[in-house]
Backbone as JSON, one array per atom type, in Angstrom:
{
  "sequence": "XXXXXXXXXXXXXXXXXXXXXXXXXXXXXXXXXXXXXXXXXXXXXXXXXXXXXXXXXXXXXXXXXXXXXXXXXXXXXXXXXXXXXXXXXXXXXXXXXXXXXXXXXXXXXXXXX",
  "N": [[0.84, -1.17, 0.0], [0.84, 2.06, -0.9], [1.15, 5.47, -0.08], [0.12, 8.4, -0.2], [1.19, 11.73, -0.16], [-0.43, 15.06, 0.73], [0.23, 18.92, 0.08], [-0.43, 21.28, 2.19], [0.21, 24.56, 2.67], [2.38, 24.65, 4.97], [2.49, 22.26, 5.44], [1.99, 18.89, 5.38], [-0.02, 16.29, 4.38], [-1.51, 12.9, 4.97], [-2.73, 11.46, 2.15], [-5.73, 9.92, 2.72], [-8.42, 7.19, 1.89], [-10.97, 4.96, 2.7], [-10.98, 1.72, 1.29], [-13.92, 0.37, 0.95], [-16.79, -1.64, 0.05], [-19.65, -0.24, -1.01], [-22.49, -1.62, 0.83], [-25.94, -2.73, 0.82], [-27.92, -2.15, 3.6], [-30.43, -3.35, 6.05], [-32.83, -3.12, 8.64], [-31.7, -4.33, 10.73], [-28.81, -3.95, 10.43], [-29.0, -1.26, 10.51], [-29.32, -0.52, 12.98], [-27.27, -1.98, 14.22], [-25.25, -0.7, 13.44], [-25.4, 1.56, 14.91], [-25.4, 0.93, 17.19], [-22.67, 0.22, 17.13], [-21.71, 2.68, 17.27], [-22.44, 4.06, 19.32], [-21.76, 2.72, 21.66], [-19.41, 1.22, 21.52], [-17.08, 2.6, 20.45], [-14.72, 2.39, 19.9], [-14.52, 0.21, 18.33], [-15.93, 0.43, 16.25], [-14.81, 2.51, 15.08], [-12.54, 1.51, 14.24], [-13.33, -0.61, 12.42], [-14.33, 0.72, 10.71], [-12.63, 2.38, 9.27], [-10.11, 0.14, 8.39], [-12.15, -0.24, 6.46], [-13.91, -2.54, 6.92], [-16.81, -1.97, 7.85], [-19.24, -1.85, 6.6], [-19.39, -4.58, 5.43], [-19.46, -6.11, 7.61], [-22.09, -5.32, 8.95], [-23.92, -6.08, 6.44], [-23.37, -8.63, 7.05], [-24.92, -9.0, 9.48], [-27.26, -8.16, 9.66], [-28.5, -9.97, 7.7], [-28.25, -12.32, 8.99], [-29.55, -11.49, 11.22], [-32.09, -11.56, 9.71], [-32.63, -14.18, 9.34], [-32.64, -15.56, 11.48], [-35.06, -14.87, 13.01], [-37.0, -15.41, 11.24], [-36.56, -18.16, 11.48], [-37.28, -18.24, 14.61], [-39.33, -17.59, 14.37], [-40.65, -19.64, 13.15], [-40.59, -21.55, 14.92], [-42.2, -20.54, 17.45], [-44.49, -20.32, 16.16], [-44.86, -23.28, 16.14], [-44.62, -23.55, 18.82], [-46.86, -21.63, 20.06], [-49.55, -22.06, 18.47], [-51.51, -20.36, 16.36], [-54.45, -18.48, 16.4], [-57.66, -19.14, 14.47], [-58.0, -18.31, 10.95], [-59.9, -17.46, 9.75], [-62.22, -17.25, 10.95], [-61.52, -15.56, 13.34], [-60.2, -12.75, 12.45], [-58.89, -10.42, 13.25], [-57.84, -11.33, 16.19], [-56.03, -13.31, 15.33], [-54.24, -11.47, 13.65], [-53.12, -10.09, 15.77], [-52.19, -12.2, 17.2], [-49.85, -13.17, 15.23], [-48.62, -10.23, 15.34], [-47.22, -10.14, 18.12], [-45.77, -12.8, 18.38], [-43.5, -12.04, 16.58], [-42.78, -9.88, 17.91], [-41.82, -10.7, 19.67], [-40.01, -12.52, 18.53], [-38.28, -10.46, 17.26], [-37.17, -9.14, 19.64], [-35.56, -11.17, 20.9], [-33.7, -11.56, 18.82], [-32.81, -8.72, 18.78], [-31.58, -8.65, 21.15], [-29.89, -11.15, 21.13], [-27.91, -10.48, 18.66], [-28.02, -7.82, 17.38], [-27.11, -6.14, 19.79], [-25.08, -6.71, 20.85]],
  "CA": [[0.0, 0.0, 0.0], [1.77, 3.49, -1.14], [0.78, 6.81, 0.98], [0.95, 9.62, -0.74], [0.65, 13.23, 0.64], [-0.8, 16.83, -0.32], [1.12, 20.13, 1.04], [-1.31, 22.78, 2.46], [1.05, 25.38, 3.58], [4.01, 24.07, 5.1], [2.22, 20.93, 6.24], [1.98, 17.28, 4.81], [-1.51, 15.79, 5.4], [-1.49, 11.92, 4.04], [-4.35, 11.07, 1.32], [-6.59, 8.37, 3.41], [-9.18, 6.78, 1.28], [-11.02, 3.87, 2.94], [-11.48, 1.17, 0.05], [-15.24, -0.57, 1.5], [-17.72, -1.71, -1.0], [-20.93, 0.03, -0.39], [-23.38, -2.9, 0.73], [-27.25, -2.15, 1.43], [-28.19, -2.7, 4.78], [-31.67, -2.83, 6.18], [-33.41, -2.74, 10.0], [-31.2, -4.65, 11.84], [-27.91, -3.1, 9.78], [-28.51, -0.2, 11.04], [-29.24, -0.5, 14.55], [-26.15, -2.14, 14.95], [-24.07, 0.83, 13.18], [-25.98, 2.69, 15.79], [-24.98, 0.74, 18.68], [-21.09, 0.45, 17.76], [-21.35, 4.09, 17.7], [-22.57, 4.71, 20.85], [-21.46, 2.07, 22.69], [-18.17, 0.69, 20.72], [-16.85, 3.44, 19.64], [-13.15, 2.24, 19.04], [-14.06, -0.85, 17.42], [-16.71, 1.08, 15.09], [-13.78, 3.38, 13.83], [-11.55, 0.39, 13.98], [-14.11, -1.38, 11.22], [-14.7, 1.94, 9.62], [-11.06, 3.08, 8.81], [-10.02, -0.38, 7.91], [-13.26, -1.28, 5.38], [-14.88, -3.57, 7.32], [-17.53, -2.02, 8.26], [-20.39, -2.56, 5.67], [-19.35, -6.03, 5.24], [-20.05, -6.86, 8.94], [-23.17, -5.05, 8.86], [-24.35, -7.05, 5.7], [-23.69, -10.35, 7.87], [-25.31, -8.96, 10.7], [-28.47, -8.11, 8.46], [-28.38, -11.2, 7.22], [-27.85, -13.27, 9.91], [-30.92, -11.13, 12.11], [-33.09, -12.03, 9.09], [-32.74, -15.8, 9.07], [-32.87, -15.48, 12.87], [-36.01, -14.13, 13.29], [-38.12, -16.75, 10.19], [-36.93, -19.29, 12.31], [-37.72, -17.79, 15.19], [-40.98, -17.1, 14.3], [-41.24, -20.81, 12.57], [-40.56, -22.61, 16.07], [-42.89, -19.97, 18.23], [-45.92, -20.78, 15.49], [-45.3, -24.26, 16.8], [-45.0, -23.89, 20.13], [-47.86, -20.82, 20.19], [-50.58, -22.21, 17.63], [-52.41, -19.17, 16.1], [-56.1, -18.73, 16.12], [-57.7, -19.01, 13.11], [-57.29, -16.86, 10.44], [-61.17, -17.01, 8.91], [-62.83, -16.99, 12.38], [-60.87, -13.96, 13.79], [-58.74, -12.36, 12.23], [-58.3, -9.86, 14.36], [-57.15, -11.88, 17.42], [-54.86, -13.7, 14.51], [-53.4, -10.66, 13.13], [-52.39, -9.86, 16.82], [-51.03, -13.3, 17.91], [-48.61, -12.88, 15.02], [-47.58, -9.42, 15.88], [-46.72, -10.76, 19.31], [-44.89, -13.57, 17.84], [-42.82, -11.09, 15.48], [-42.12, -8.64, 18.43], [-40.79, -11.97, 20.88], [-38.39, -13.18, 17.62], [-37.43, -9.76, 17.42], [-36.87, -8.49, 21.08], [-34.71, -12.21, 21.08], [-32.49, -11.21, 17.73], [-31.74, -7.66, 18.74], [-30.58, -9.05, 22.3], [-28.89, -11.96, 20.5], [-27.17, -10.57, 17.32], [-27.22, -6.5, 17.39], [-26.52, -5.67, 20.93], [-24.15, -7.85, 21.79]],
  "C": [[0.89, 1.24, 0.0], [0.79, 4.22, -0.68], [1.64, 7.59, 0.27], [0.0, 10.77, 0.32], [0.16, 14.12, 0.01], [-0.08, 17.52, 0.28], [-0.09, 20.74, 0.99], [-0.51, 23.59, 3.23], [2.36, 24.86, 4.19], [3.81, 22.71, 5.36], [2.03, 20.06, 4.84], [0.84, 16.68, 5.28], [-1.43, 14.3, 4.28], [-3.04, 11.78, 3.41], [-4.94, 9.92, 1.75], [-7.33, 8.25, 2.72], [-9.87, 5.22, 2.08], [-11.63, 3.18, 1.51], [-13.01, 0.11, 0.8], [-16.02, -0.18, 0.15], [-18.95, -1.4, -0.54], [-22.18, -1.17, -0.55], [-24.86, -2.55, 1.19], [-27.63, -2.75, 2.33], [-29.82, -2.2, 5.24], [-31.77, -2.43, 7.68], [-32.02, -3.13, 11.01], [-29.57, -3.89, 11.71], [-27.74, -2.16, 10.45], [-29.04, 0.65, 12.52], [-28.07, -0.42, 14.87], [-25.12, -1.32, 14.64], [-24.37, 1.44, 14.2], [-24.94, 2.67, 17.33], [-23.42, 0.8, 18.45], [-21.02, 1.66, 18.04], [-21.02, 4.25, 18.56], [-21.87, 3.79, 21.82], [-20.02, 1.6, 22.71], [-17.67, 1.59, 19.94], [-15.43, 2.91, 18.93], [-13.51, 0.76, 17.78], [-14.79, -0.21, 16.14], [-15.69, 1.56, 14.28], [-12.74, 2.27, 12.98], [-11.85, -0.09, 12.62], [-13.78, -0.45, 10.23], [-13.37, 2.36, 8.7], [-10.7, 1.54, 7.88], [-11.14, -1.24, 6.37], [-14.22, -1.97, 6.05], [-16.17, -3.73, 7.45], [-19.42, -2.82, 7.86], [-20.68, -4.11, 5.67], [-19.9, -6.78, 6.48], [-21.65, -5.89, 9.27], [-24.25, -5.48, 7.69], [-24.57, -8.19, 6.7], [-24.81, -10.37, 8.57], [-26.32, -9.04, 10.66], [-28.94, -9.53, 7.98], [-28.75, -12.3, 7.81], [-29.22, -13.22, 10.86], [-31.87, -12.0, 11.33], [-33.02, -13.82, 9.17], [-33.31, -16.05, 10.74], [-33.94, -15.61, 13.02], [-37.27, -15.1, 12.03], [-37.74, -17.58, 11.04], [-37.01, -19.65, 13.9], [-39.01, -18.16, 15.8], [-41.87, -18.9, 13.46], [-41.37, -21.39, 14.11], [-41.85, -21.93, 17.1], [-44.24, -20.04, 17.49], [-46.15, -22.5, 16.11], [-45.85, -24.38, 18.26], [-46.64, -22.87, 20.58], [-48.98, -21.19, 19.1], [-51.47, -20.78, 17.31], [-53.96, -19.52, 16.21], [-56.27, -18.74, 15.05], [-58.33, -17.76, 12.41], [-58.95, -16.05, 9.87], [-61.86, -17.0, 10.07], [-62.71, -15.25, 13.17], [-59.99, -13.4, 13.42], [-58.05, -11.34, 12.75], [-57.1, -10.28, 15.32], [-55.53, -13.11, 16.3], [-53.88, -12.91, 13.8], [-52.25, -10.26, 14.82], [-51.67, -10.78, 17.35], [-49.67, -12.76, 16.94], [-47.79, -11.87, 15.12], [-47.05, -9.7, 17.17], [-45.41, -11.87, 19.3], [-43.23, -12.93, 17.59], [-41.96, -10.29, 16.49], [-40.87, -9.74, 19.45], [-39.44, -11.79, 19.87], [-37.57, -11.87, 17.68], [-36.81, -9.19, 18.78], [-35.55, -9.72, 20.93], [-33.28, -12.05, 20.0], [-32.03, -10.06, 18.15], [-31.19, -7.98, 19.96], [-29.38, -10.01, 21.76], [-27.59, -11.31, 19.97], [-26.59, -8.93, 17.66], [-26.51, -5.87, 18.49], [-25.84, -6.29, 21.69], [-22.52, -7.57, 21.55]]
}
């Protein structure tokens, strides 16, 4: 890796460029940018400066989402829904309940950890 410089005035400032491939990240993505922020700050920059960052926020994305379908597959077993042509009300609400468990369980798991 060659480091080159600019002059501004008498000074030498080196040209940093981080090389990261911009990756699209969704919900859980960008929680967890959130939380190294605030919480991890050195390792955040750490990622950030070296590239990394995107890439481990892809996984992380990634990783929530699979989480969270099978999650939500095992808690349909163990929680049976009501049915869907009867009430659908009280069936639209089991599965948001469902949805909020898998997720409350992935962002403890995966992002805030």
């Amino acid at each position: 890796m060659e480091l080159t410089y600019y002059r501004k005035g008498d000074y030498l400032f080196p040209n940093l460029a981080v090389k990261d491939e911009p990756q699209t990240i969704g919900k859980y993505g960008m929680l967890r940018r959130t939380y190294l922020k605030e919480n991890r700050k050195n390792w955040y920059q750490s990622m950030l400066m070296s590239g990394r960052l995107n890439q481990h926020l892809a996984q992380i994305e990634e990783a929530a989402e699979s989480r969270v379908e099978t999650l939500l597959d095992s808690l349909n077993e163990k929680f049976p829904a009501p049915s869907k042509e009867k009430d659908p009300l009280a069936w639209a609400a089991h599965q948001n309940n469902l949805t909020a468990m898998a997720e409350e369980i992935v962002l403890k798991e995966l992002v805030y950890n």
